[in-house]
Structures are given as C-alpha cells and as structure tokens.
SEVOZA-610916 format. One record per atom (N, C-alpha, C): x, y, z. Coordinates in pm, whole numbers, plus 50000, padded with zeros to 5 digits. Layout:
<pts>
XYZ/...
</pts>
This chain:
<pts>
754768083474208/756158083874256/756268091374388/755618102774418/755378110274522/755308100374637/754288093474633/753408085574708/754208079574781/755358068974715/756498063174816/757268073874899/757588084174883/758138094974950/756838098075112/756108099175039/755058101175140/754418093975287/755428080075209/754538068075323/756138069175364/756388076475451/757808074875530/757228083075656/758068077475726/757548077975903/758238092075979/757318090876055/758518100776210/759998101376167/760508087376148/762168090576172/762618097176068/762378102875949/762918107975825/763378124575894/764098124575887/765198136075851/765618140275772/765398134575669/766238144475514/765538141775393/764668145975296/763638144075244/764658152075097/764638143775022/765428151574891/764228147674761/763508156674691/762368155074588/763158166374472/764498166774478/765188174374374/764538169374240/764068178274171/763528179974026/762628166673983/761528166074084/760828154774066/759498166674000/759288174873987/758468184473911/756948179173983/756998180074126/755928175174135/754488187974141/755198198974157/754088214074120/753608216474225/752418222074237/751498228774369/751218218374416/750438208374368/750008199774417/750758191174486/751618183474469/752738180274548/753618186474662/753288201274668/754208205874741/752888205174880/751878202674802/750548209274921/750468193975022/751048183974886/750538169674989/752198168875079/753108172975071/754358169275160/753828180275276/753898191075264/753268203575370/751838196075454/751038186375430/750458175975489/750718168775587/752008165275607/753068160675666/752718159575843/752128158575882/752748162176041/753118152276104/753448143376039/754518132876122/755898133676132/756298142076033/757608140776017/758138152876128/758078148676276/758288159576327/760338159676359/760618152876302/762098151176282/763228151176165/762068160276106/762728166075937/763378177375976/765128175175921/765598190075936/766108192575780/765948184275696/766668185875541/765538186475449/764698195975399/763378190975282/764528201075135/764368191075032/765208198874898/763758197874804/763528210574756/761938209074697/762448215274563/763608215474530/764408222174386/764128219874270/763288230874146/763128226974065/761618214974051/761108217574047/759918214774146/758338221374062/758478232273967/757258242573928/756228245374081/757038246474138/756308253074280/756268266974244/754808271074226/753878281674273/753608287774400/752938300574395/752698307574522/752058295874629/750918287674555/750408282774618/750468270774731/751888266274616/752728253074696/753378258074795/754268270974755/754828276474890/753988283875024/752718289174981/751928288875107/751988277775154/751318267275110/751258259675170/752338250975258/753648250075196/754608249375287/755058257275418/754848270175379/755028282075489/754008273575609/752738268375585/752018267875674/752118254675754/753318249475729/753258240675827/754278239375935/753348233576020/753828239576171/755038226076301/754418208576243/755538203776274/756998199076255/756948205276141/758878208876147/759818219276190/759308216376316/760018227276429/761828219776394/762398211276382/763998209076384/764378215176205/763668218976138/763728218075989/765038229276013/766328227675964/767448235375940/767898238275770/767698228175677/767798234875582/766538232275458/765658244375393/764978244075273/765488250775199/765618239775027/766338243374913/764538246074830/764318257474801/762788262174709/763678269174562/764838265474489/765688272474413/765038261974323/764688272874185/764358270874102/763088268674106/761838271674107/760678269474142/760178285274043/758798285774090/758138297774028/757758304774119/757988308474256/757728314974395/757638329174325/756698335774360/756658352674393/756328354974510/755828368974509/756038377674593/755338373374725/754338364174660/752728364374771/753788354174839/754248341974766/754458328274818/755998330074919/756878341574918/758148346574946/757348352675127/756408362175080/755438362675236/755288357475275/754728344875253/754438333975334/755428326175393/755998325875314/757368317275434/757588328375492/758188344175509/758398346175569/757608347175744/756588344975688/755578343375804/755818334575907/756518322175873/756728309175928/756768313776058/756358308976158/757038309976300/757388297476355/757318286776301/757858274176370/759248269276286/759708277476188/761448272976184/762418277276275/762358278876329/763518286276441/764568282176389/764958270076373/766028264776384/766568263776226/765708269376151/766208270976022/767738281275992/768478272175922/769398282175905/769678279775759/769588275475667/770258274675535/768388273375422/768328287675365/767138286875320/768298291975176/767388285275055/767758286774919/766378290474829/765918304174759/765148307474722/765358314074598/766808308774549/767508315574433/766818310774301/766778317574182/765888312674054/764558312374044/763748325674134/762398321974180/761728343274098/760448340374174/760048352974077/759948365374190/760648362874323/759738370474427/759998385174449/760708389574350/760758409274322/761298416574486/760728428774420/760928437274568/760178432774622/758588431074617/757908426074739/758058412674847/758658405074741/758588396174824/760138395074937/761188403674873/762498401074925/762378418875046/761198427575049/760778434775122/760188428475248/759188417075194/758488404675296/759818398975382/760568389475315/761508384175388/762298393075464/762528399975404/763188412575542/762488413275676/761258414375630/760358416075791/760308402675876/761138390875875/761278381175926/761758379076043/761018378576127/761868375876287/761798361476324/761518354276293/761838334276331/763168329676337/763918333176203/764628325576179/766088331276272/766318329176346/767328335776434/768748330176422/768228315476359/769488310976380/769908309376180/769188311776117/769748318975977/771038319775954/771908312575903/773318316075831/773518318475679/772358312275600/772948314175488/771748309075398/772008324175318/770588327875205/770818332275112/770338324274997/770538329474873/769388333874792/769088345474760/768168352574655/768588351574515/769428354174489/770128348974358/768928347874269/769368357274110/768008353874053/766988356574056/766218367274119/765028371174178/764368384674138/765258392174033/764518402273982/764208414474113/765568411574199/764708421974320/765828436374328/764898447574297/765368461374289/765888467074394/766138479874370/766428489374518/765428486774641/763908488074563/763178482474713/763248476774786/763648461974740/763748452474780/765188446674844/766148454374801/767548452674845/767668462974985/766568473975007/766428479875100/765308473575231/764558467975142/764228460375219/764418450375368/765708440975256/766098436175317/767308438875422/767668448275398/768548453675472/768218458675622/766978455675625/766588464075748/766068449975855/765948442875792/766028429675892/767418429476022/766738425876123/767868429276203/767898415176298/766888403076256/766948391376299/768038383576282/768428379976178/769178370776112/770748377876147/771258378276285/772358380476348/773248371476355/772978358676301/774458349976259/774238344676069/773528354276065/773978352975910/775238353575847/775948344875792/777458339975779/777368343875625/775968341475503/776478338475345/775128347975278/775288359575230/774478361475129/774718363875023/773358360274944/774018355174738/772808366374727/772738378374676/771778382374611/772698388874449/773478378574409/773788378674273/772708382374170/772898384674024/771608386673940/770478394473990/770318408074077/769488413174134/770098428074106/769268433474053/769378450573969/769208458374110/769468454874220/769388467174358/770048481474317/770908479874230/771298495874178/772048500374314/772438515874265/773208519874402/772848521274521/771358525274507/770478526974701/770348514674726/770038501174629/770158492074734/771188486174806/772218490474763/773878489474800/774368498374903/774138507874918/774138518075011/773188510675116/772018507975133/771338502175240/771668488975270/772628478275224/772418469475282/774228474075348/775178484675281/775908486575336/775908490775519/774658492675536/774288500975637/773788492275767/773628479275705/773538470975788/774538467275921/773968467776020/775228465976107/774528451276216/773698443376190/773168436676284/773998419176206/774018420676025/774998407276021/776338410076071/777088410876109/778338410676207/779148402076165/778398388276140/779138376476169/779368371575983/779048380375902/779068379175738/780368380975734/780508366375628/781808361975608/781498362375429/780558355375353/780338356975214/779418366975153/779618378675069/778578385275023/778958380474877/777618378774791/777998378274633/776648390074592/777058401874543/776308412074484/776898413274375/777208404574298/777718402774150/776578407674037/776668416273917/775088419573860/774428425973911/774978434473957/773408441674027/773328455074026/774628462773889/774468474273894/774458487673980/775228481074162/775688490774189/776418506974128/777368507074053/778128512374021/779028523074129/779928533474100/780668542774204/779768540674332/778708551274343/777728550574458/777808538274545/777378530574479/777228518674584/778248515474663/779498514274556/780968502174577/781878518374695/781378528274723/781828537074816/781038536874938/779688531074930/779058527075040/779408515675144/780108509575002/780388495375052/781608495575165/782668500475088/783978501275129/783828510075292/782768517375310/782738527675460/782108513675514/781608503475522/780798492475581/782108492875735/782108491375843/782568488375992/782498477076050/781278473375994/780588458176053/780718445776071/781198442275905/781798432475900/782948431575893/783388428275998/785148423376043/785698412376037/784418403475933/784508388275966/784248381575806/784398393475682/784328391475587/785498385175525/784918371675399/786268369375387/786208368975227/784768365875160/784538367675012/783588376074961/783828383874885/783238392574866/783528398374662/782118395674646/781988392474496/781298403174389/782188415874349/781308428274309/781858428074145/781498414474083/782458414173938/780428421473838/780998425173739/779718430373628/778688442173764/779508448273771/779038465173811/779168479673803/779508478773690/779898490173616/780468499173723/781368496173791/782538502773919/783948508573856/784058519173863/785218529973814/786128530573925/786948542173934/788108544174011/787908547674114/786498556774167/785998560574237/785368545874373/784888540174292/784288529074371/785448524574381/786598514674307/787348502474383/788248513774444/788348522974463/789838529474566/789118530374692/787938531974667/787258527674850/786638519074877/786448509674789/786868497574875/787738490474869/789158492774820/790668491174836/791048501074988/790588512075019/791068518775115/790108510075276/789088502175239/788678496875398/789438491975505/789468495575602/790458486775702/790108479375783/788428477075743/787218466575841/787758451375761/788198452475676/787758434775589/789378429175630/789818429075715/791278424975756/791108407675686/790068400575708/789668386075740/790008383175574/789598391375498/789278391275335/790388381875236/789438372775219/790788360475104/790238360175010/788758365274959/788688361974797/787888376974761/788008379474670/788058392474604/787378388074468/786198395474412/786338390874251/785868403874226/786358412574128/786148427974083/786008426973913/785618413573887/786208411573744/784988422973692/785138423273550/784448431873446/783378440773484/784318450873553/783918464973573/784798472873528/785258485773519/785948490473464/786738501573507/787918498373579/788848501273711/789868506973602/790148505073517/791378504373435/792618505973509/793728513273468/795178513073531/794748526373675/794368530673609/794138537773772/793728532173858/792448523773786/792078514173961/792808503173988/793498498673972/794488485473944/795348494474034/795678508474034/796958511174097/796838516574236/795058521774240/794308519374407/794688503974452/793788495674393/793638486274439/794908481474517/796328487674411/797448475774465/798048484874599/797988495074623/798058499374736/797708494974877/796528486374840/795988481674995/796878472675047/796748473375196/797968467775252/797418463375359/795738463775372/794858456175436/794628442675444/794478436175344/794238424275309/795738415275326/795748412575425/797028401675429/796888390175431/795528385875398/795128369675386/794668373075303/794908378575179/794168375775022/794788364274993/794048352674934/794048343974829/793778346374711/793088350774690/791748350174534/791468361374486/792288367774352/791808381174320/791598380174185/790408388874120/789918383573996/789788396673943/790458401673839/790728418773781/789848415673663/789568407073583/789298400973436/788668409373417/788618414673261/787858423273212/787388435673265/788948444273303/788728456473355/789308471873290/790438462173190/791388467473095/792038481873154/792948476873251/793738475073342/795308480873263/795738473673139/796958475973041/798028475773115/799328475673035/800418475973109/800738481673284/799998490773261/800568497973379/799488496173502/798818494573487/797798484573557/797988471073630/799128463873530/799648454173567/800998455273659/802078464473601/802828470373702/802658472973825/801268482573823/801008485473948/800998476174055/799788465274011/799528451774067/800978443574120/801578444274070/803018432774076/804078438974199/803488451574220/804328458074308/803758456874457/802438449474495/801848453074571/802868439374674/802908445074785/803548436274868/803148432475017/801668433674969/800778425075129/800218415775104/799958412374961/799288398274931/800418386374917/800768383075064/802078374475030/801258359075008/800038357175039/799588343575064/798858345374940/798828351874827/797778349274698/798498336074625/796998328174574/797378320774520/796188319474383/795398327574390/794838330274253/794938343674174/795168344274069/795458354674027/794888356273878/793438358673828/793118361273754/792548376873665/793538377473537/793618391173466/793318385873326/792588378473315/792218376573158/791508387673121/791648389072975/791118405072918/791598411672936/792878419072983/792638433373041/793948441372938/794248435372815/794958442972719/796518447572798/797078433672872/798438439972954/799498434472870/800028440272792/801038437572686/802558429472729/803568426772688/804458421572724/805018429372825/805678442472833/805658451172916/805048449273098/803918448773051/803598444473157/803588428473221/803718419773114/803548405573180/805118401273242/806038411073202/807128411773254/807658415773384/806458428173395/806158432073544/806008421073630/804788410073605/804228399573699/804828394873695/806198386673618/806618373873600/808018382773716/808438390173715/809648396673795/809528398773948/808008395873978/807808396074124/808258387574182/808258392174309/808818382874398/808418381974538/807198386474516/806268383574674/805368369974694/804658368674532/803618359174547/804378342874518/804808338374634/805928323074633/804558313974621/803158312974709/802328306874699/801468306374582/801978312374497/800628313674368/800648299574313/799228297274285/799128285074235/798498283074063/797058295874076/796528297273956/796648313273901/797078311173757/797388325273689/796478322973572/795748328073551/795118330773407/795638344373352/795908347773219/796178357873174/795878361972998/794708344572984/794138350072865/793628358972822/793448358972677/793188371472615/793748386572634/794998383972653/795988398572651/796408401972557/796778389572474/797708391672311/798638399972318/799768393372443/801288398872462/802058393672379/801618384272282/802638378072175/804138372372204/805118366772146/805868359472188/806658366572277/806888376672282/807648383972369/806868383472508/806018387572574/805038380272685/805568368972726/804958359372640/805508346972647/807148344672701/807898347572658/809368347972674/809548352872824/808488364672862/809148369972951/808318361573067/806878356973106/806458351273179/806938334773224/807698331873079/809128321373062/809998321973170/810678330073215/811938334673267/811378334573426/810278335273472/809698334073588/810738326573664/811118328373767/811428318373903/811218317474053/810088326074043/809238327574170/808148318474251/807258313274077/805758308874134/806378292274111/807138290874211/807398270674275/806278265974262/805158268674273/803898261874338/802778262274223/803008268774162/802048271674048/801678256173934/800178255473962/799578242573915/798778244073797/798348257073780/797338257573640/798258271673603/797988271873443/798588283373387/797658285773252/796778294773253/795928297373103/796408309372990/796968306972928/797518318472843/796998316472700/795988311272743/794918311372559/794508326972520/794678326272387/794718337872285/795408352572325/796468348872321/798058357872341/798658359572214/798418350772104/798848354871991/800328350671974/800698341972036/801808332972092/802058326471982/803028324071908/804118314771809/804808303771846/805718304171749/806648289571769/807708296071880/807878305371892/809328313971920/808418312672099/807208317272085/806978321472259/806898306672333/806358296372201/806098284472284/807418277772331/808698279272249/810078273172267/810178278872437/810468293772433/810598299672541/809788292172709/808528292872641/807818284372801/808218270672797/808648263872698/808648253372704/810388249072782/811328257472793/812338259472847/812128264673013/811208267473032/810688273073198/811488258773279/811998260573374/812428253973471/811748256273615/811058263673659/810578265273787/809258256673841/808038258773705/807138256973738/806818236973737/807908231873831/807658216173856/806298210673867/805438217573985/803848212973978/802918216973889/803548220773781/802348228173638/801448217173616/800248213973656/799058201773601/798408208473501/797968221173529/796858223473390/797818236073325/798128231373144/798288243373112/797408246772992/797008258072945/796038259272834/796538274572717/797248267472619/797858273772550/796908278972429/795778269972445/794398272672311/794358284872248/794188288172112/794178293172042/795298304972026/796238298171994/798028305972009/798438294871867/798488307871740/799518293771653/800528286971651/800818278871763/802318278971771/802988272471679/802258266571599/802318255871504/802918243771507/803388234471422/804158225871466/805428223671527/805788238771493/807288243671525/807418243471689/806128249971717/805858253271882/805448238771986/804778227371930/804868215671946/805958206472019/806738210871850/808008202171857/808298207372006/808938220272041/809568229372089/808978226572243/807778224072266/806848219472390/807318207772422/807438196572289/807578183072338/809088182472429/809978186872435/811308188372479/811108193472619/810618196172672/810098201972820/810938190272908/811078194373024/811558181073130/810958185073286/810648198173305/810108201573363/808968201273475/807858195773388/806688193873406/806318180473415/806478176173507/806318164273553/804888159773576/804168168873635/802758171473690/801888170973599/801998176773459/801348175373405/799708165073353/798788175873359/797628163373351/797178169273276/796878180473252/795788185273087/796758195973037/796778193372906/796908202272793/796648206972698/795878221472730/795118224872584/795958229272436/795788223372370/796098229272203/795108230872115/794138235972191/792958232472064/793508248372018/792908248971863/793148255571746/794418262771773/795788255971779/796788258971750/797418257771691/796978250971525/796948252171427/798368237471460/797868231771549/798698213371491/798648211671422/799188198271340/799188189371272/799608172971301/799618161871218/800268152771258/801778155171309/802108159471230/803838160871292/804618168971457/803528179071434/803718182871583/803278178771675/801898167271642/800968155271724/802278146971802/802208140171681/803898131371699/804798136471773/805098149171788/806798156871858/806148151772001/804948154672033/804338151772169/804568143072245/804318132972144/804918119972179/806278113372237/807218119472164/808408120972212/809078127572368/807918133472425/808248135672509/808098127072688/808918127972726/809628114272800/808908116173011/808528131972985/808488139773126/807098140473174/806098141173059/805258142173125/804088130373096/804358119473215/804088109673226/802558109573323/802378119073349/800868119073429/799618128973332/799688126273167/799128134873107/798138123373087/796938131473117/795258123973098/794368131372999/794598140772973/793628151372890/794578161872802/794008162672673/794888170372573/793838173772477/793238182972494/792468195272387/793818196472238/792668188472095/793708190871984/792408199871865/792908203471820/791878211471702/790978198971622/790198198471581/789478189571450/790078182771356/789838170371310/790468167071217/791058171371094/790798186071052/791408188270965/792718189970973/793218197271158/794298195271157/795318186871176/795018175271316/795568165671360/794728152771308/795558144271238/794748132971156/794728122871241/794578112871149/794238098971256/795388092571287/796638096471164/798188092071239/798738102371346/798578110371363/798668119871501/797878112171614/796688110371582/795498108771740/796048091871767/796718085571669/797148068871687/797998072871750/799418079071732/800528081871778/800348082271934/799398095871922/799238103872074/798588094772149/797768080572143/796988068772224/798198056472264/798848058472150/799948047372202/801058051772273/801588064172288/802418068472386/801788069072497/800168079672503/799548077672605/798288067972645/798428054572665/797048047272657/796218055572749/796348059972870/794878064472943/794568078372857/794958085572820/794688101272765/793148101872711/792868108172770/791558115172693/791978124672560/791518123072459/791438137172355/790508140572317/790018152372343/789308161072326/789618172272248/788698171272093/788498176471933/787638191271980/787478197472126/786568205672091/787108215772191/786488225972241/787038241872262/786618240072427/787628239172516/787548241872659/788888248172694/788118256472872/789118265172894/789288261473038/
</pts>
C-alpha cells in the first residue's frame, strides 16, 4: 500500500499516510524521498513511528518548502525528538505536531535548542510526559519568534516549569497557550499573570491545576493580556474568593469564553461573577459543578451586561426548582442558543417556570437531562411558544413516560426539532417513540446519555 504513495513525483505537495501504521520501516522509505522537492504537507499520524523512523526523517534534506509535519501519535522519544530538532533544512516549517509521543524532558530540552525553524507558529507537545526540565527547557529557545500556538497540555512541568516559560519574552507574537494538566499550582499561575510579553494573547487554558486564590487573583490582576477572549480556569479550586478576584478584572474587554467548572465557587462566587461589568462581549459562560444554589443563579439571571451570551452551562449545581424559576425570569440573554441545566434537581414546578421563558427566541440546544420533571414537567414544556429554534432536546432520565412523550407532541412551536435524548424503554414506550416520529418525521431519538 505504501508503494503507490511512493511512486508519486516532484509535483506532490501534500502527502497524508494518516494511520496507515506503516512503523520504522516506512517512515525510513518516505525520508528516501528526494524527489519530492515540493512537499510542504507530510501527515505521518499514528503511524508506530520509532526513534528510528524519526531519525530518519530528521535526516532528510530535500524538503526545504516542507511547512507542516503532523508525527502525533507515534512512539518518538527523546533520541528521535533530537533529531528533528537537528533538522537544518526546514526553515520554512511552521506547524510541527509531536503531541501523544514519548519524548520527556530530554527530548522537549532537545527541541528547545532549535534554531531552523524561524518561521515556527504552532507546536504542540501535548502528551509527552515532559517535566520541569523540560518545560525549562524549552523556554529558553529564543528562535521560534513568530510562534502564534503552544499546546503543552498533559505535561507535569509543575511550578518551575511555569515560572520559566513565563519568562519567556522572545514569543511576543503568542496568541494560544494550553498548559492545561500540568500541575502548576499558586507558584506558577503568579508567574504567569507578571508575563509583559505577550500582548497578543488571546486563549489561554490553565483548567486541572490545582490553582487557589493566590494564583487566579494574579492572573485576574494582568494588564498585558488586553487581546484575551477565551479563558478556561475550570477545575482548580478558586472557590468564592477567587471568583470574586477574578470578577474584578476590568482588563479583558474582549472576553468571549470563560470556563469556572469545577471550582466550587457557591453562591457568592456566583454573585460576584454577575457583577463584573467589562465582559460586555461574553458569550460563553461555563459554571457547571460549582454548588451555586438558587441564590445565586438569581444573581446571573438579573444581569444585565452580558446581551451577547450565547452558551450557559450550569449543570450540576442542584439549585432545584427555585433556580430554575429564577434563571426563568431572565430577559437579558436575546441571543442565547444552548442552555445545559442537567442535574439541578429540577421538577415539574421548575420545568413549568422555564417553559414560560419568553426571551430566549434562538434557544437550539437545551439539555434538561437528569432533572425529574416528570410527566407533569413535559406536559408543562410542551406549551412553550417561544422557542422556535429549537433543534435538540435532552430528557434523558427525566423520568418520562408515554404520556408526557405525547404532551411533546402537542406542541405546535418547535418545528425545527431534529434530536431528542428520551430515557430507555422502561420509561417512554413504543406508543410515546410512535407518537414523537409522527409529529416529528425527521427527529432523531436517542435512548442513551449525552450532554
């Protein structure tokens, strides 16, 4: 199969062998290559490429135009991570992918020492088992000056390696960092926040880092990340104190995208948040987990800054019908297209309430899953006029039945519904799922658990 790949000429430019598992040996006969002196795309992904395949790729010298290699997912270490960095005929490489590979500190120490790739924008390590060494490592590279995207997600760098790549001042032009997993904690996420450099940051991804109040209030206090639209801080543990740093910043006036989830945050956490009045352009807003009771979902639903919000998740709070009632009464978020309020602990009483909402006209996805509303809450849904937009609706384990299947039916408004999550047959029978096909012939139903 290789072989037809192989008998291709000079003119090939884009060479895709995605998960053809062709191993060392394969990687040694394409690195053979010197005709293809007009390859700028090789995807070698998934592949069981060894040190040896990737020497041997490192060592070849006529794909001087080569701009992007995908080596993600492969078995690369440390030796085979050297060797490319060795390359001196990519110049023109800018999009290298080496994520899902084995190459540790040494080898992400190696790639640091890289001076070729000059014109480098965007690299992902992701996956790589690479420590403080190696996160210091790389930090000290001072080539890769239009580097625009780094992913070193899933990488244990701990706090010194966070502190050193904070220290970096030669990417400039870094617009994406994802250091998601990697066990910074306080230390690091205070290194981070003093960063000067990048003025050109716009996502920036520090969710599962065990980060307290100490870390997000400085990097809530930066006044370098002006550019900054996506934010994800999810499941670290900021609680209402850091929720009430965070909402202070008055930096970020192009936030879009902020992700608190799993920080347990609570009422007043959420207060805090709802008061903040520089994120006028947010339009994601995710707080699932964070134990913010009705109290507080009353806070969010009473704002009146965020007119652009589009997506709210706020599962797993278990504000119960009162929540419900009050995130009901909303008349702010016009624009709002997805709404997830699975396992709130929501009734017949909270579902009547949303189901009376008048504002939210473009609602397409809503996901009420695992809330009993029962059939009562059904019925009470089917009566909506609202929601015109509508395209998916979850009810899985909300304890339906045929009869509240049926109320569904009855409803006259939402005429663009394609997808509807229902519990298992024990609850909704086969005169429910008939009902719900002949009101809706295109509808998908789906018997099983999505969010």
């Amino acid at each position: 199969m290789l072989d037809s790949y192989l008998k291709q000429g000079e003119s090939l430019t884009t060479l895709n062998l995605n998960n053809k598992k062709i191993g060392d040996e394969g990687a040694i006969a394409v690195s053979k290559k010197t005709t293809w002196t007009n390859l700028t795309t090789l995807n070698l992904k998934s592949n069981r490429i060894y040190a040896e395949g990737a020497i041997a790729i490192s060592n070849n010298t006529p794909w001087k135009k080569l701009t992007t290699l995908n080596l993600r997912s492969n078995r690369i270490n440390a030796e085979g991570a050297r060797a490319l960095s060795e390359n001196k005929s990519w110049t023109n490489l800018t999009t290298l992918d080496l994520s899902f590979n084995w190459i540790r500190d040494e080898g992400a120490s190696a790639l640091g020492k890289n001076t070729s790739w000059t014109n480098l924008t965007t690299l992902d390590l992701s996956y790589n088992s690479i420590g403080t060494e190696g996160g210091s490592g790389l930090s000290e590279n001072t080539a890769w000056t239009h580097l625009t995207t780094l992913n070193l997600s899933r990488n244990p760098i701990g706090p010194e390696g966070a502190i050193a790549i904070s220290k970096n001042a030669s990417w400039s032009k870094l617009t994406i960092l994802n250091l998601s997993y990697n066990q910074i904690g306080d230390e690091g996420a205070i290194e981070l926040g003093r960063n000067t450099s990048w003025t050109n940051l716009t996502n920036l991804n520090l969710s599962k880092n065990k980060i307290g109040v100490e870390g997000v209030s400085a990097i809530s206090k930066s006044t370098t990340w002006a550019n900054l639209t996506t934010l994800d801080f999810s499941d670290n543990k900021i609680g209402a104190e850091g929720a009430s740093a965070i909402s202070k910043n008055i930096t970020w006036t192009n936030l879009t995208t902020l992700n608190l989830s799993d920080n347990n945050i609570g009422p007043e956490g959420a207060n805090a948040i709802s008061q903040n009045t520089t994120w006028k352009n947010l339009i994601t807003l995710v707080l699932r987990s964070n134990q913010v009771d009705a109290a507080g979902v009353r806070a969010l639903s009473n704002g009146t800054i965020w007119t652009n919000l589009t997506i709210l998740d706020l599962s797993q709070n278990y504000f119960g019908d009162e929540g419900a009632t009050a995130i009901s009464r909303n008349t702010t978020w016009t624009n709002l297209s997805t709404l997830k309020l699975s396992k709130n602990s929501i009734g017949p009483d909270g579902a009547n309430a949303l189901s009376k909402n008048a504002t939210w006209a473009n609602l397409s996805i809503f996901d009420l899953s695992y809330n009993s509303i029962l059939d009562q809450g059904a019925i009470a849904l089917s009566q909506n006029t609202t929601w015109a937009s509508l395209s998916t609706l979850n009810l899985f384990d909300c304890l339906i039945r045929d009869e509240g299947a049926i109320a569904l039916t009855k409803n006259v408004t939402w005429t663009k519904l394609a997808i509807l999550y229902l519990s298992p047959n024990n609850f909704v029978g086969a005169k429910g799922i008939s009902a719900l096909r002949a009101r809706w012939p295109q509808i998908r139903i789906r018997q099983q658990f999505s969010v």
